[in-house]
N, CA and C atoms as a LAMMPS dump frame, in Angstrom:
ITEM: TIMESTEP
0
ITEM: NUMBER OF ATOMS
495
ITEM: BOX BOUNDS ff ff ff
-5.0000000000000000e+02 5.0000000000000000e+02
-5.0000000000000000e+02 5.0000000000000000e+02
-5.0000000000000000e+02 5.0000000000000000e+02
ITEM: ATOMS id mol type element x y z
1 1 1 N -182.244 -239.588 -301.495
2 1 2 C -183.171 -238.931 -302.398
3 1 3 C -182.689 -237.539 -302.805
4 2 1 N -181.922 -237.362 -301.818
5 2 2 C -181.126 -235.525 -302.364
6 2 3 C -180.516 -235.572 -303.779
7 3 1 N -180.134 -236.699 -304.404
8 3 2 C -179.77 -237.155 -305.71
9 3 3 C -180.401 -236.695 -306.476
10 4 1 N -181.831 -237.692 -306.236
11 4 2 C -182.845 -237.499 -307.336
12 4 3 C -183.224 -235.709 -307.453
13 5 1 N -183.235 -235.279 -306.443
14 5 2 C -183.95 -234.086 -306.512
15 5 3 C -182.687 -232.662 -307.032
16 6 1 N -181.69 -233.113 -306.641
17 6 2 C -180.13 -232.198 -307.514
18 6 3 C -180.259 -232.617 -309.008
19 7 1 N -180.477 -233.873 -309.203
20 7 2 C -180.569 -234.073 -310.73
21 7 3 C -181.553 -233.547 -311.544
22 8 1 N -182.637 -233.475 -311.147
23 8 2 C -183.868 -233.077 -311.196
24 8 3 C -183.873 -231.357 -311.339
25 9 1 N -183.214 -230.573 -310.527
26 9 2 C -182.963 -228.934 -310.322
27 9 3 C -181.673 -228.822 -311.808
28 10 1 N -180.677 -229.785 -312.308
29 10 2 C -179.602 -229.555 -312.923
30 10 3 C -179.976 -229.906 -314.562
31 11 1 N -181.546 -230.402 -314.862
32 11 2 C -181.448 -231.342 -315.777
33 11 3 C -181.662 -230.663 -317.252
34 12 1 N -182.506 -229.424 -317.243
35 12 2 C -181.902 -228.385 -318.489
36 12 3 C -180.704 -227.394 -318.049
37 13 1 N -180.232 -226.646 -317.421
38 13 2 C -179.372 -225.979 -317.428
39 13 3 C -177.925 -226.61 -317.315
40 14 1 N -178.014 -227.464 -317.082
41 14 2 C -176.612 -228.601 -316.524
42 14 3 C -176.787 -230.152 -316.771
43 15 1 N -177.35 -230.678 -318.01
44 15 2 C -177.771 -232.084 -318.248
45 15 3 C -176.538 -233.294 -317.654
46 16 1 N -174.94 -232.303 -317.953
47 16 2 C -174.379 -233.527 -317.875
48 16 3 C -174.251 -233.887 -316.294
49 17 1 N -174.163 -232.917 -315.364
50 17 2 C -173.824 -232.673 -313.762
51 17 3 C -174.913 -233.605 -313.428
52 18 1 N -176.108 -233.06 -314.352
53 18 2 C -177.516 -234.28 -313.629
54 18 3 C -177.755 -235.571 -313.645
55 19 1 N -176.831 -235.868 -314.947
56 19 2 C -176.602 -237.513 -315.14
57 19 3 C -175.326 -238.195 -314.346
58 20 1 N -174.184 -237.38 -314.249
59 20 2 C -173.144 -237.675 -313.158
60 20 3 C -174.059 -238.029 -311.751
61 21 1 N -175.013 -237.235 -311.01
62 21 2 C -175.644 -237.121 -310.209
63 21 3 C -176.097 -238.576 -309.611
64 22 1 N -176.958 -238.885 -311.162
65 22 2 C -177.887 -239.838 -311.096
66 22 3 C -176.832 -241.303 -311.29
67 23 1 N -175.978 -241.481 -312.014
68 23 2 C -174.939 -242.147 -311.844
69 23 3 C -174.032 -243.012 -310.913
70 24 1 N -174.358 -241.356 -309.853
71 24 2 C -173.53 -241.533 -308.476
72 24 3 C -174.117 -242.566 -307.505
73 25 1 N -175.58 -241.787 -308.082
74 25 2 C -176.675 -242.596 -306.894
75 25 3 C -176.844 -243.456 -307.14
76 26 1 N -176.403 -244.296 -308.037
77 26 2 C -176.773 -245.37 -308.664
78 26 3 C -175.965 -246.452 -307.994
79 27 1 N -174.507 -246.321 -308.244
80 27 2 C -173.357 -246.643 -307.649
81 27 3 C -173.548 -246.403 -306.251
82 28 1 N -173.802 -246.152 -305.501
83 28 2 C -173.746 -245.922 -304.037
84 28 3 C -174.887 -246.931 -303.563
85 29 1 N -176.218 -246.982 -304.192
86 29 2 C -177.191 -247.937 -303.847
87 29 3 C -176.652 -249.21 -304.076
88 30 1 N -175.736 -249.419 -304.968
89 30 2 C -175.158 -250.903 -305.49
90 30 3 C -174.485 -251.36 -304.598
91 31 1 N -173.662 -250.345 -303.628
92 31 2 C -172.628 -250.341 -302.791
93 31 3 C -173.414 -250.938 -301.122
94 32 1 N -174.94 -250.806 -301.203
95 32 2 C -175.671 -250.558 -299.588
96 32 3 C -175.691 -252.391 -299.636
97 33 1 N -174.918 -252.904 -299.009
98 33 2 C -175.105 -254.696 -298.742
99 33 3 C -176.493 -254.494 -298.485
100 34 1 N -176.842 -255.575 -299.132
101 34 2 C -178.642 -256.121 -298.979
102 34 3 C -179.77 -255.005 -299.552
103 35 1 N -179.08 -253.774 -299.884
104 35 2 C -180.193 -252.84 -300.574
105 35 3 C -180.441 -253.315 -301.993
106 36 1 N -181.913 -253.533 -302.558
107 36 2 C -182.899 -253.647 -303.442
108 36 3 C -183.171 -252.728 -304.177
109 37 1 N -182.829 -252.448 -305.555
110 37 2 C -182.886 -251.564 -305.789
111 37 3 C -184.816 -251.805 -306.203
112 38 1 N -184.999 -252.932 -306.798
113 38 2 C -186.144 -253.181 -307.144
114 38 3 C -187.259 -253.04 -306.897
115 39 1 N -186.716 -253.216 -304.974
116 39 2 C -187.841 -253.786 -304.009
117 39 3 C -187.729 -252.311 -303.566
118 40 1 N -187.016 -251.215 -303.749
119 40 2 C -187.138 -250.077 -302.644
120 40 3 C -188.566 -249.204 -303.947
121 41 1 N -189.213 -248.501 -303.071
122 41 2 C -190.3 -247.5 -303.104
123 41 3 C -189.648 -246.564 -304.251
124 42 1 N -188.411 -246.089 -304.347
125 42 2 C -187.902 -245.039 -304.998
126 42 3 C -187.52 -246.133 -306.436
127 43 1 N -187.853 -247.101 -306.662
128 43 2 C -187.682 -247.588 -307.972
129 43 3 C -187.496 -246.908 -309.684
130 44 1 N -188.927 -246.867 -309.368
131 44 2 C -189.546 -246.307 -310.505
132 44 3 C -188.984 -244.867 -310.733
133 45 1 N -189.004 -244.013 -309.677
134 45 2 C -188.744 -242.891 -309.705
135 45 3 C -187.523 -242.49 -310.385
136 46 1 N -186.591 -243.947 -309.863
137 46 2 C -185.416 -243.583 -309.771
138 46 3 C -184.989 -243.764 -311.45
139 47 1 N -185.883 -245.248 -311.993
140 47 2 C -185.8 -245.318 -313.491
141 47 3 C -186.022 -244.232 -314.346
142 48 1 N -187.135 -243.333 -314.152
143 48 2 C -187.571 -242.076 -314.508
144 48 3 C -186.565 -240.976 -314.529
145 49 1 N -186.095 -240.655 -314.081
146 49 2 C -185.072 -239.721 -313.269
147 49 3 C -184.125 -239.708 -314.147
148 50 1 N -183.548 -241.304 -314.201
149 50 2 C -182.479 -241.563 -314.908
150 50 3 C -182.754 -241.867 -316.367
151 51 1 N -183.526 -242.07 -316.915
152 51 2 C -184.004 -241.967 -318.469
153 51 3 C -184.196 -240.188 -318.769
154 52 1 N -184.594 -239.657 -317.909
155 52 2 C -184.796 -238.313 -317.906
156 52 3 C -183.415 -237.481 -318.159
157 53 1 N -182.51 -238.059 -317.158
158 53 2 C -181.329 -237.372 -317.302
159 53 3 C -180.308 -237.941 -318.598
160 54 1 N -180.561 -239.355 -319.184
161 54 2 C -179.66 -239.806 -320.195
162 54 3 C -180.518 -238.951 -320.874
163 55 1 N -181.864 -238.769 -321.291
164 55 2 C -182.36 -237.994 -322.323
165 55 3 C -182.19 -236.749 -322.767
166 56 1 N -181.794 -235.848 -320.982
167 56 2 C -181.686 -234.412 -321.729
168 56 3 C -180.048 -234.476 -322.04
169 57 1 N -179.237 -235.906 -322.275
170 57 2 C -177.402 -235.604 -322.922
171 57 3 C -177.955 -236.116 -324.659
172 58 1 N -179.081 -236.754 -324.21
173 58 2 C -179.336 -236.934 -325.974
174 58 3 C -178.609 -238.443 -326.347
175 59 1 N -179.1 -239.064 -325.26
176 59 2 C -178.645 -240.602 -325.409
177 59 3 C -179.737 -241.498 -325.906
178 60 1 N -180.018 -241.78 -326.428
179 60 2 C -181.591 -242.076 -326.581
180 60 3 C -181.105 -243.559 -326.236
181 61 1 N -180.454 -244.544 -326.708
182 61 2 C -180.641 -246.077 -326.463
183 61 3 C -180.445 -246.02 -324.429
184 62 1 N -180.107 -245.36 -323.739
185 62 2 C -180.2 -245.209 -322.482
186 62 3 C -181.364 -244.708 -322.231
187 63 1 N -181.415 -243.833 -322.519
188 63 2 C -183.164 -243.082 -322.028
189 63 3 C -184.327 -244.306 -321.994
190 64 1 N -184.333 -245.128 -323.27
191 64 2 C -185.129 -245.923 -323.64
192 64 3 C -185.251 -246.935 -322.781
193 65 1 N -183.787 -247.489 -322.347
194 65 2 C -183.632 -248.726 -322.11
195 65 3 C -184.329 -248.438 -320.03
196 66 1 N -184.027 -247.128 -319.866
197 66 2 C -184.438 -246.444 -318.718
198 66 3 C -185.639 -246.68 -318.453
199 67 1 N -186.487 -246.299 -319.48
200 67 2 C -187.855 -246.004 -319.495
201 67 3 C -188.45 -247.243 -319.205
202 68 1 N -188.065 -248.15 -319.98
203 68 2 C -188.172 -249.574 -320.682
204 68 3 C -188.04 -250.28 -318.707
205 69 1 N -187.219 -250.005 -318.392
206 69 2 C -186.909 -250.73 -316.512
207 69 3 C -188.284 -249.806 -315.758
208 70 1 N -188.295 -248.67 -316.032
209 70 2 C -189.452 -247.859 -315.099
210 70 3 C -190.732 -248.858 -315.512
211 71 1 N -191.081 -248.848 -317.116
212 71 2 C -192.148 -249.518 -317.185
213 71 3 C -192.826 -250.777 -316.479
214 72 1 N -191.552 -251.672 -316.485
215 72 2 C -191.53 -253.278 -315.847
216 72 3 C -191.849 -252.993 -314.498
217 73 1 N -190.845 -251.623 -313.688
218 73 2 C -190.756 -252.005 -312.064
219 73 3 C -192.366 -251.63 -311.756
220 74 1 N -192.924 -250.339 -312.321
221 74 2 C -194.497 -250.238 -312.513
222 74 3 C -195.158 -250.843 -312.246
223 75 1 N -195.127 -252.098 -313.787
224 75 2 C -196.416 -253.03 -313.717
225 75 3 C -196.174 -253.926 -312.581
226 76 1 N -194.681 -254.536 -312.401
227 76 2 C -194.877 -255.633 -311.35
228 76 3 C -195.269 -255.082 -309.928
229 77 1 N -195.115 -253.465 -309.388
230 77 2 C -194.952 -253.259 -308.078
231 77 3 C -196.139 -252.823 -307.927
232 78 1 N -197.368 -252.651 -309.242
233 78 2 C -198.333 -251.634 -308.574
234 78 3 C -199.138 -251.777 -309.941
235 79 1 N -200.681 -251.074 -309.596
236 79 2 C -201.911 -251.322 -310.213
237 79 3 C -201.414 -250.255 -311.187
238 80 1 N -200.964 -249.248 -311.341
239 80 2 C -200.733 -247.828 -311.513
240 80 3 C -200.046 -247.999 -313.091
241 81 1 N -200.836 -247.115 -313.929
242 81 2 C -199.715 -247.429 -315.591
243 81 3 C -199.124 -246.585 -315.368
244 82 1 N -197.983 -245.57 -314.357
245 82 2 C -196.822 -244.976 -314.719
246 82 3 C -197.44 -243.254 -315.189
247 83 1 N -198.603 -243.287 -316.078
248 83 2 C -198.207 -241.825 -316.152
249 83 3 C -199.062 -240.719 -315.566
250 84 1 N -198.506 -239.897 -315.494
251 84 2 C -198.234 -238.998 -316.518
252 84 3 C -196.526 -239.08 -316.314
253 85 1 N -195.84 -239.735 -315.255
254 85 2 C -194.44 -239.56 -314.702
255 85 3 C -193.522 -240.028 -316.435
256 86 1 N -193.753 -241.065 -317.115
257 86 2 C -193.205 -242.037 -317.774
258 86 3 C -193.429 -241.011 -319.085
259 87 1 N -193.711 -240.144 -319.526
260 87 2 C -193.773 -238.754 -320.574
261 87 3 C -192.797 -237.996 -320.074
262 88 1 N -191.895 -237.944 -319.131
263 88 2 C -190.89 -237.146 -318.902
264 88 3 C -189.851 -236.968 -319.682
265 89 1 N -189.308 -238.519 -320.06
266 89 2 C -187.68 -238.713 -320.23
267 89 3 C -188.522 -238.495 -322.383
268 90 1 N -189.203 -239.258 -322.66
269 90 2 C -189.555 -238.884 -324.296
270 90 3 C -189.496 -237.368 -323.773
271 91 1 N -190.113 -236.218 -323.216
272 91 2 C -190.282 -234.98 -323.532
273 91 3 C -188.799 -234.413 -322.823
274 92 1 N -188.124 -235.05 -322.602
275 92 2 C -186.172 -234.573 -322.259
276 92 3 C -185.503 -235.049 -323.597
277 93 1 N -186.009 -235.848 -324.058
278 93 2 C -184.892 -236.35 -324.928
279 93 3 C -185.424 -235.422 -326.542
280 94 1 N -186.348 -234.897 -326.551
281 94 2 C -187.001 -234.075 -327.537
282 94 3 C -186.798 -232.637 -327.453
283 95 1 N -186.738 -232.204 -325.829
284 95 2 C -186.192 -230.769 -326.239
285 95 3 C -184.831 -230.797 -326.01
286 96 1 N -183.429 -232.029 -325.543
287 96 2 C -182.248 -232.3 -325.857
288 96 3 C -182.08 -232.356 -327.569
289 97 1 N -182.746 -232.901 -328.182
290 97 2 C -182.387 -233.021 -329.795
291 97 3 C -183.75 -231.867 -330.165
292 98 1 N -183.784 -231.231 -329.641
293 98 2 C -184.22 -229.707 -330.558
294 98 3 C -186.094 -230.242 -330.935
295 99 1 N -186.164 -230.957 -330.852
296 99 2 C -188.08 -231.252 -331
297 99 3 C -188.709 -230.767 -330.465
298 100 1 N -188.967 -229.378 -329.993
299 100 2 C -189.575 -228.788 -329.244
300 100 3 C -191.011 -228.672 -328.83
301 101 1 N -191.382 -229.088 -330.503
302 101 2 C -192.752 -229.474 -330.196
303 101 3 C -193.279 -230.119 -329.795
304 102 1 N -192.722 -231.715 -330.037
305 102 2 C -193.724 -232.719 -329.277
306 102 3 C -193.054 -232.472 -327.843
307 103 1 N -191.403 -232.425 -327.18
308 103 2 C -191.545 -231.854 -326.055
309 103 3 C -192.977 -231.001 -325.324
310 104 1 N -193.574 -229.717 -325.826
311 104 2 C -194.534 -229.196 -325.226
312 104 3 C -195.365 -229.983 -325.51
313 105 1 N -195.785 -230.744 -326.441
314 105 2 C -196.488 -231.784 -326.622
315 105 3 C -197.578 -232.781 -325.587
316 106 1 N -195.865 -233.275 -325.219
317 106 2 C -195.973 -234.442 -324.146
318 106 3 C -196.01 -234.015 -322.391
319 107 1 N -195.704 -232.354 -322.633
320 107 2 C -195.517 -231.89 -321.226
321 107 3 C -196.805 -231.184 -320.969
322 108 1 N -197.725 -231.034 -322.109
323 108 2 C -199.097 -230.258 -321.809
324 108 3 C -199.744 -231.356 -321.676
325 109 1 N -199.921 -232.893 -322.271
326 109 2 C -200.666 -234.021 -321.557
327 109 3 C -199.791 -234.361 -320.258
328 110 1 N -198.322 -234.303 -319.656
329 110 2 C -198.512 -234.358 -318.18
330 110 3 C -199.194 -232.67 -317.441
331 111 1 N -199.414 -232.038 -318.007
332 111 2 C -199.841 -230.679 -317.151
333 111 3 C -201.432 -230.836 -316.88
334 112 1 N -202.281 -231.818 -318.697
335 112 2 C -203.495 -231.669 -318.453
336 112 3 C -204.284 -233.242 -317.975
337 113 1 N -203.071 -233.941 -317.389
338 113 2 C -203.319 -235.473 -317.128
339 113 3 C -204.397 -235.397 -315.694
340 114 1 N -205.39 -236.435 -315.525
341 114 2 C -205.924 -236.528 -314.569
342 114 3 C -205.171 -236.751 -313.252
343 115 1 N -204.096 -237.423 -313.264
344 115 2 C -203.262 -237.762 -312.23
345 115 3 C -202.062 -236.422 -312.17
346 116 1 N -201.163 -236.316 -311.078
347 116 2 C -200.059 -235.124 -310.871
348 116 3 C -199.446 -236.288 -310.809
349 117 1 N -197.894 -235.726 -311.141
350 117 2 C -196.583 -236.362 -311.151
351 117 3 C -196.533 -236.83 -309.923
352 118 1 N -196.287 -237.962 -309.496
353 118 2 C -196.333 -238.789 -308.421
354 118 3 C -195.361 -238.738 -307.666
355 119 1 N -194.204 -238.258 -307.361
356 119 2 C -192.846 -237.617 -306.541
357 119 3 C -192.857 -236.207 -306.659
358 120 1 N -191.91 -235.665 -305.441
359 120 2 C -191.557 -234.175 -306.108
360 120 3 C -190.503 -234.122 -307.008
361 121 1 N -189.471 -235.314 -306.579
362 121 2 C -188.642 -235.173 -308.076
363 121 3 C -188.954 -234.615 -308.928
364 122 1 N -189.795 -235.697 -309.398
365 122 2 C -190.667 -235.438 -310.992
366 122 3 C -191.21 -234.697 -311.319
367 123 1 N -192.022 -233.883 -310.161
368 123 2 C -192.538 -232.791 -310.091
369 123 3 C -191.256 -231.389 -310.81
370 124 1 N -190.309 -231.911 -309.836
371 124 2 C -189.292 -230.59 -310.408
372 124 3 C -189.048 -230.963 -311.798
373 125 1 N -188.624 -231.946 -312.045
374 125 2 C -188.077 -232.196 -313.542
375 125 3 C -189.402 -231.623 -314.398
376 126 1 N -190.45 -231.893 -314.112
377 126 2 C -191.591 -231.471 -315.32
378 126 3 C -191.619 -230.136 -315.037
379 127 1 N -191.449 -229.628 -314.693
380 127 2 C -191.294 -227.71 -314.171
381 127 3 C -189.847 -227.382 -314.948
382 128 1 N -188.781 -228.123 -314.705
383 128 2 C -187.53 -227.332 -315.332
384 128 3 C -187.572 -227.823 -316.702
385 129 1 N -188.466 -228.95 -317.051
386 129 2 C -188.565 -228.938 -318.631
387 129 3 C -189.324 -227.773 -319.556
388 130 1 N -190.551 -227.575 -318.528
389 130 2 C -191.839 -226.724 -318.962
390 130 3 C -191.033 -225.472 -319.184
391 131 1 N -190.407 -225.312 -318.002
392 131 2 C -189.676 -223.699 -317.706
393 131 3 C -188.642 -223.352 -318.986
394 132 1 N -188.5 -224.619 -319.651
395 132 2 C -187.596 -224.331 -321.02
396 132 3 C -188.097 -224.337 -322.295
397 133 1 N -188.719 -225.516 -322.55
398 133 2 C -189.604 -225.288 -323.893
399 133 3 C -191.167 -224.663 -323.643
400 134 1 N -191.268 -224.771 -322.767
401 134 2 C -193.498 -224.203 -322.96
402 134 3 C -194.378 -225.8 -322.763
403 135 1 N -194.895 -225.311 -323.038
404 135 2 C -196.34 -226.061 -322.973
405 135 3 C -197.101 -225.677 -324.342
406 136 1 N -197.45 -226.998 -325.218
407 136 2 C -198.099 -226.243 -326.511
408 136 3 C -199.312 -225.97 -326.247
409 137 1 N -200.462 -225.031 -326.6
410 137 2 C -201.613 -224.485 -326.536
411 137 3 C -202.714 -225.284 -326.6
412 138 1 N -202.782 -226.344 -327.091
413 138 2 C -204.025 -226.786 -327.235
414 138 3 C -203.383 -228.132 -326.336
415 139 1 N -204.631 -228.794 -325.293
416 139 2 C -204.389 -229.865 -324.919
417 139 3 C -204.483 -231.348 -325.533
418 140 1 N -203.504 -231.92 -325.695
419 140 2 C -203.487 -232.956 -326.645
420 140 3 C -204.687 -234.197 -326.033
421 141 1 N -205.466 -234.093 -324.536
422 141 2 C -205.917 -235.042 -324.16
423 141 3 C -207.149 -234.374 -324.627
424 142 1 N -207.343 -233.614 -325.439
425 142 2 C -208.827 -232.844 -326.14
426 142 3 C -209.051 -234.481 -326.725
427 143 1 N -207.955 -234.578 -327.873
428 143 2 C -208.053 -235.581 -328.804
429 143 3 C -207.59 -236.897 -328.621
430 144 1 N -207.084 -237.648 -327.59
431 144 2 C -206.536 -238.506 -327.499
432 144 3 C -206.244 -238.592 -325.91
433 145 1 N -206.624 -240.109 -325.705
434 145 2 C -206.129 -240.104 -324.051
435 145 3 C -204.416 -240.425 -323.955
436 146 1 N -204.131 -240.258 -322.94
437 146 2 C -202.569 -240.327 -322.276
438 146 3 C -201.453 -241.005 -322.73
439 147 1 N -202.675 -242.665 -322.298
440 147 2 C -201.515 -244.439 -323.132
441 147 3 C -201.433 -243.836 -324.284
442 148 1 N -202.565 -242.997 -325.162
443 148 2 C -201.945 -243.034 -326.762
444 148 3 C -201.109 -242.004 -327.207
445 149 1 N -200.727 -240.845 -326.449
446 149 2 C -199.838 -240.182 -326.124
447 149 3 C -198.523 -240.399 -325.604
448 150 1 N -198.491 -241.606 -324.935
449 150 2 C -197.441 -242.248 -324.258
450 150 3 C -196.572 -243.006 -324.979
451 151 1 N -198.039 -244.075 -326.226
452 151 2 C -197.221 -244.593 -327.038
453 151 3 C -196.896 -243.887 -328.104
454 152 1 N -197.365 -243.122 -328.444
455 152 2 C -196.696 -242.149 -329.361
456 152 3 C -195.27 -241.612 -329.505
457 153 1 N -195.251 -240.589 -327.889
458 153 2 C -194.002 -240.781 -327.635
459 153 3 C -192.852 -241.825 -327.521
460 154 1 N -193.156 -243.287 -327.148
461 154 2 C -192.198 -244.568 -326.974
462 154 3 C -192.003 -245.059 -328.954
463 155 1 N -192.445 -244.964 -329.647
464 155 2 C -193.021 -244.845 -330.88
465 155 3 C -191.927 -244.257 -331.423
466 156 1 N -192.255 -242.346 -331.215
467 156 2 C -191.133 -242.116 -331.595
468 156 3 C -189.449 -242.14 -331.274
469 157 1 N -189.505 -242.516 -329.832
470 157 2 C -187.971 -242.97 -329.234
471 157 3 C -187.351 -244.191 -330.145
472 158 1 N -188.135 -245.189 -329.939
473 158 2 C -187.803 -246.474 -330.808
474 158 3 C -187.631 -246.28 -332.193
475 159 1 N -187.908 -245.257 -332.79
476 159 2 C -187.731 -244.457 -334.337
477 159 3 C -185.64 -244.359 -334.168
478 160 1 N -185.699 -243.463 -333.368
479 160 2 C -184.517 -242.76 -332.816
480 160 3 C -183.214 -244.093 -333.007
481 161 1 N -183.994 -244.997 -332.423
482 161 2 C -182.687 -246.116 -331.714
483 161 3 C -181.921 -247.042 -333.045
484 162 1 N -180.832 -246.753 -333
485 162 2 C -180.404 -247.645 -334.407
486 162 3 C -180.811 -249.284 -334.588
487 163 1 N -181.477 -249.831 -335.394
488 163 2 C -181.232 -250.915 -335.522
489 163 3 C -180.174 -251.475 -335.503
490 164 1 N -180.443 -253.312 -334.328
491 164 2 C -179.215 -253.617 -334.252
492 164 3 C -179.152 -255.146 -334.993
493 165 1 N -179.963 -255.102 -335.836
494 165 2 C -180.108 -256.582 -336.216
495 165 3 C -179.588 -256.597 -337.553
């Protein structure tokens, strides 16, 4: 878990060190005979983490496809829809390509979400995002709950991704 949480401390000031990071850990879990990546507790987190970190290099068909595995390991492992954690990697990949706004956007509905970021990972990553762009002023869950904030953000990622058909 020292992975997640170096990637997490590196992921605005040092995006690419944080995705090497997350990379590493990735490869090393592949490496543990009989380890799950699916079945282990740090799943989701770990999908998060790593959509988070392709997002702040400004990869978007990775970020997505990231997000897209966090979502699945979610629904199948647990009652739980994922956020406010799953608004991370959309609000990395927005202040990576300069969107600053919906970045604070999406980081003032995880600041004003009923639930807290569910790891400390995540916890750090939503702090070293906040700590870079802000938080915009008005809370977006005034007007709209979370999922429609969520899909908003997935909305606009899938905007991002080139068609491949």
């Amino acid at each position: 878990l020292y992975g997640l949480f170096l990637s997490a401390v590196l992921i605005v000031n040092e995006p690419g060190p944080s995705l090497l990071v997350i990379e590493r850990l990735a490869r090393e879990w592949e490496a543990i005979d009989g380890f799950d990546l699916a079945m282990s507790s740090s799943s989701a987190t770990f999908h998060i983490s790593s959509g988070s970190a392709h997002a702040a290099n400004g990869d978007v068909e990775a970020a997505r496809w990231r997000l897209a595995q966090a979502e699945d390991m979610i629904r199948s492992t647990s009652n739980d829809d994922g956020l406010p954690d799953l608004l991370l990697p959309p609000a990395a990949l927005a202040m990576s390509l300069g969107h600053h706004d919906k970045a604070r956007q999406w980081l003032a509905a995880v600041r004003h979400s009923a639930k807290p970021t569910q790891t400390f990972q995540l916890t750090i990553t939503y702090q070293r995002l906040r700590s870079e762009v802000g938080l915009q002023d008005e809370n977006p869950l005034d007007s709209m709950e979370i999922q429609d904030v969520y899909a908003e953000a997935v909305d606009w990622m899938e905007s991002l991704v080139p068609a491949t058909r």
